[in-house]
ZAMARGU-4260 file (C-alpha; in steps of 0.2 Angstrom, whole numbers, plus 5000, padded with zeros to 4 digits):
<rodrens>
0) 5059/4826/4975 | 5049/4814/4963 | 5027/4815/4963 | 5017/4824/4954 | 5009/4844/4954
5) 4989/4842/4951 | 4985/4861/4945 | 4966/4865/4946 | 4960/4882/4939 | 4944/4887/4951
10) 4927/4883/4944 | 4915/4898/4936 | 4911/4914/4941 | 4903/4928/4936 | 4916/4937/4927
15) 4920/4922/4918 | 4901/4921/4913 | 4903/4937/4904 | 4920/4938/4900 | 4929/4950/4910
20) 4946/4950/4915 | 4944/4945/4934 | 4961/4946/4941 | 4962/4951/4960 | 4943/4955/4960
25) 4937/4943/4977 | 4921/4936/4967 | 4912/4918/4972 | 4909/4905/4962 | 4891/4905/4952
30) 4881/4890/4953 | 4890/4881/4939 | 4907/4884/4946 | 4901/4876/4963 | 4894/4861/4952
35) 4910/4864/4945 | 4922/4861/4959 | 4910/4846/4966 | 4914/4837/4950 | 4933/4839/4950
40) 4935/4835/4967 | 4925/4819/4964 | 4935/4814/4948 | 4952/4816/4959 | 4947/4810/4973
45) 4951/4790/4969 | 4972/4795/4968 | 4973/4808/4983 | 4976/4805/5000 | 4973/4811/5015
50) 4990/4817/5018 | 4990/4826/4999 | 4997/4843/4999 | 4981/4855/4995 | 4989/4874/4991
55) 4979/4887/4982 | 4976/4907/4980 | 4968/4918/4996 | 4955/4922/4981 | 4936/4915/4988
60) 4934/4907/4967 | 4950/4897/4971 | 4948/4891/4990 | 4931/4887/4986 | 4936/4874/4973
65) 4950/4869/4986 | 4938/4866/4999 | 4928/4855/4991 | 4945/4845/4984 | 4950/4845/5002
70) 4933/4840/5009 | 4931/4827/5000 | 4950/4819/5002 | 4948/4823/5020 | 4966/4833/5018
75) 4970/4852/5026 | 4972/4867/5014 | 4985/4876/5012 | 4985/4896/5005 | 5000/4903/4995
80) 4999/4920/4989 | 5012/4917/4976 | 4996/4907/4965 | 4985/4922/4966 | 4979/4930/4948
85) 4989/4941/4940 | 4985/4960/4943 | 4974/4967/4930 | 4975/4985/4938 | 4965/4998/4927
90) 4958/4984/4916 | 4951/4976/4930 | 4932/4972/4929 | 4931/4974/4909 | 4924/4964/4896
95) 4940/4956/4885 | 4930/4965/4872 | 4935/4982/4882 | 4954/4982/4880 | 4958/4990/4868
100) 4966/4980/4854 | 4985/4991/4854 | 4984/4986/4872 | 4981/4968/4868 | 4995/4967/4853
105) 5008/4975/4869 | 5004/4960/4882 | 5006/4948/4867 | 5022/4955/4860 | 5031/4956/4879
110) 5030/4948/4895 | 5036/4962/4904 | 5020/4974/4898 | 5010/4977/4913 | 4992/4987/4913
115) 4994/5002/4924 | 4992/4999/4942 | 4995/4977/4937 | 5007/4966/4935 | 5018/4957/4921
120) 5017/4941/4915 | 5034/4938/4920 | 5032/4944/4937 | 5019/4932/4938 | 5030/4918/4930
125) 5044/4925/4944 | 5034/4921/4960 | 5025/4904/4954 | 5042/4898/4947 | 5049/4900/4964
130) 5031/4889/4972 | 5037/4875/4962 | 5051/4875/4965 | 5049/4874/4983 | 5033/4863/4982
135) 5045/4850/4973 | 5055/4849/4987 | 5038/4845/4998 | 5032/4831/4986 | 5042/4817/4991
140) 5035/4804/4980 | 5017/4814/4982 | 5003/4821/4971 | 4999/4838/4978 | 4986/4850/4971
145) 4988/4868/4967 | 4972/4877/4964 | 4975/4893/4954 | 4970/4905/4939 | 4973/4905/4923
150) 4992/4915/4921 | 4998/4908/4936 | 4993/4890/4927 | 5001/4895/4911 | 5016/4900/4921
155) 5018/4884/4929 | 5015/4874/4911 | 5031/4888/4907 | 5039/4881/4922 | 5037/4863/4918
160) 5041/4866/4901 | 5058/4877/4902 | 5050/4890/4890 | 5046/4910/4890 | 5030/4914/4899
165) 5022/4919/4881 | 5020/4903/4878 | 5003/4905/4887 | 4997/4915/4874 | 4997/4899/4862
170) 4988/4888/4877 | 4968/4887/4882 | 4961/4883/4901 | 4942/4883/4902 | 4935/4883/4920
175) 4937/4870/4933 | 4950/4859/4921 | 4965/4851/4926 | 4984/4850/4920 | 4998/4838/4927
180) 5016/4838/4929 | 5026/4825/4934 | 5043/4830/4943 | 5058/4818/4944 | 5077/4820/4949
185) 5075/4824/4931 | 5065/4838/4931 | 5046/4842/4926 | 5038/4836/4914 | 5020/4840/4908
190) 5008/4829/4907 | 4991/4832/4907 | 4984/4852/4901 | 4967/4859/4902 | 4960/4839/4905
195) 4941/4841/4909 | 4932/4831/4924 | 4914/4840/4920
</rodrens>
C-alpha cells in the first residue's frame, strides 16, 4: 500500500488562455500547453519507470499531457473517468468574469452547490476519493501519475488531507504543475502542491 501519487494538471489550453470555466468541453492543448506537457514529462522522467502506473481523464487536454508523460517513460496509459473535470453545465464556456457573483458566493459557502445541468464539488470529492483509494492498493511501493484538472486535484489534496472539499477554494493550481502525496500503512500525506517543472 506504500508509494507515491504524482498528480499532474494537463498543460494550457485555450480556455485557460482566456479564462473560462473549461469543464467537460473536449478542447486541445495550445502550443504552450504542448510545450507544457514536454517539460513536465522531462522533469519526471529521471524517478519513473517503465512499469509506473499512468491514469488520467478521457478529456484530449489531459491524455495529451499523459501521452507525452508516458512516451517519454516508455510506460502504457491508463483512462479513469473518475478524474474527469467537474461538470460546469450552464456555465460551461464563460469567462470567470461571467458568473455572476451570488452564483460565486453559493459554490464558496457549499460543496453541494451545483450549476444547473453540473456537478458538486462533493460529488466530485465522492468519485476521486473512491480513485485513490483504489490506486493505493495498486501502488505497491510505486509512484504512479494521475493527470487531471483542477477540482479533481483539489479533491485529491482533500483526500490526502482528511479535510472538506472547500478547502480548494483556499488552494491555487496554475497549468501543467505538479502536487505529491505520499501514502503509507499510515495514510496520505501531501507533499508537494502546485510544484512548477516550466
Amino acid at each position: 500500500m506504500s508509494g507515491s501519487i504524482i498528480i499532474v494538471r494537463h498543460g494550457r489550453t485555450e480556455f485557460n488562455a482566456t479564462g473560462r470555466l473549461q469543464g467537460r468541453t473536449d478542447n486541445p492543448l495550445d502550443e504552450v500547453g504542448l510545450a507544457q506537457a514536454e517539460a513536465v514529462a522531462t522533469y519526471l522522467a529521471p524517478e519513473l519507470l517503465t512499469d509506473t502506473l499512468i491514469v488520467c481523464s478521457p478529456l484530449l487536454r489531459a491524455r495529451q499531457t499523459a501521452t507525452a508523460i508516458a512516451e517519454i517513460v516508455g510506460a502504457s496509459l491508463e483512462i479513469d473517468e473518475r478524474w474527469i473535470e467537474l461538470d460546469y453545465g450552464a456555465y460551461e464556456g464563460l469567462r470567470q468574469s461571467e458568473v455572476p457573483s451570488n452564483v460565486w458566493r453559493e459554490w464558496r459557502s457549499d460543496s453541494d452547490f451545483a450549476a444547473p445541468q453540473g456537478e458538486s464539488l462533493n460529488q466530485v470529492q465522492e468519485r476521486v476519493s473512491q480513485a485513490c483509494d483504489e490506486l493505493t492498493q495498486r501502488l505497491n511501493g510505486r509512484a504512479a501519475v494521475v493527470v487531471s484538472h483542477v477540482s479533481p486535484i483539489k479533491s485529491a489534496v482533500a483526500w490526502a488531507l482528511g479535510v472538506d472539499v472547500s478547502v480548494g477554494w483556499r488552494t491555487q493550481l496554475v497549468t501543467a504543475s505538479i502536487t505529491r502525496i505520499s501514502v503509507s500503512a499510515g495514510g496520505a500525506a501531501l507533499t508537494s502542491f502546485n510544484e512548477v517543472a516550466w
